[in-house]
C-alpha positions in Angstrom: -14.1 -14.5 97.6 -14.4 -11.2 99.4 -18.4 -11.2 98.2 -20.9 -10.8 101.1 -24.4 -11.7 100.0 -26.5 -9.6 102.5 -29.1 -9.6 104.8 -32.6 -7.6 103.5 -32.5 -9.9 100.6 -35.0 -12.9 100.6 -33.6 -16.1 100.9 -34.5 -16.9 97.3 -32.9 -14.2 96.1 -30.0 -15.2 97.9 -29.7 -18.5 96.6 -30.0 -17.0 93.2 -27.5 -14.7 93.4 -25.5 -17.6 95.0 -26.0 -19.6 92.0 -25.2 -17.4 89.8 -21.8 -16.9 91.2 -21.5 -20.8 91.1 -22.4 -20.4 87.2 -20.4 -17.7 85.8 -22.9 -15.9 85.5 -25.0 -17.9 83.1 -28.2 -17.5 84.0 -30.5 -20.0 82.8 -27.9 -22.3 84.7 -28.1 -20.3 87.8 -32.2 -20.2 87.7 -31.9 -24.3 87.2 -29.7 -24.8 90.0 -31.9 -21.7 92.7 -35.4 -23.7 91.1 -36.2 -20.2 90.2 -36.6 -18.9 86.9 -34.0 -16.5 84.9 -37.0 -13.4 84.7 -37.0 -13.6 88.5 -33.7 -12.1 88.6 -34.3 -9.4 85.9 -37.4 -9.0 87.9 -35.9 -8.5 91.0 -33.2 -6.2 89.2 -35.9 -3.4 87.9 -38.0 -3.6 91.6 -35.5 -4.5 94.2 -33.1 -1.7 94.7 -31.8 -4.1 97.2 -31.2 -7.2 95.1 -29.9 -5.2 92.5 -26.9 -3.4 95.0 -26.3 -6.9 96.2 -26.0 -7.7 92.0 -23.6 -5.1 91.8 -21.3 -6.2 94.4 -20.7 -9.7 93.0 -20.6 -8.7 89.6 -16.4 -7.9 89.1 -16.3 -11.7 90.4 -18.3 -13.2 87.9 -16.9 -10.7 85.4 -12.9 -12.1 86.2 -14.4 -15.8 86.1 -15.3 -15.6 82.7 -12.1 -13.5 81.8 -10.1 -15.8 83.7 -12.4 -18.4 81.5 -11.6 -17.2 78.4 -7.7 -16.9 78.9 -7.6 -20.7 79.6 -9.6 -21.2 76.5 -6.9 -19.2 74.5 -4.0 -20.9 75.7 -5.1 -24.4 76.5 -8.0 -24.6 73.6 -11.4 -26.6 73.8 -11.9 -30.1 73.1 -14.6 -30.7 70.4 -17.3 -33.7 71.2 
């Protein structure tokens, strides 16, 4: 991906933001997966103007995942348990 996580960013919030990219976005996913909690990021968000540019950047990627997510859903449906 054409992403850059950053330096300035503390390597927690890196692997978070990491994470989150490897989750669609789905947060709760991404806090199991950093060992962090979800409120860290939204944390993070509102105090780190950092953390919340580097938020910004990957955000079009995780947006087209779940677009591109979606479309497959469409035309290939879901299997039910």
């Amino acid at each position: 991906m054409g992403y850059k996580v950053h330096d300035g960013l503390r390597a927690s919030q890196r692997r978070f933001l990491l994470c989150l990219v490897a989750s669609a976005g789905n947060l709760t996913q991404a806090g199991r997966m950093a060992k962090l909690t979800r409120w860290a990021h939204h944390k993070w968000l509102r105090e780190d103007p950092d953390y919340a540019a580097r938020y910004d950047e990957i955000r079009p990627a995780i947006t087209q995942m779940l677009e591109d997510e979606a479309i497959r859903r469409a035309h290939d449906g879901i299997r039910k348990p």
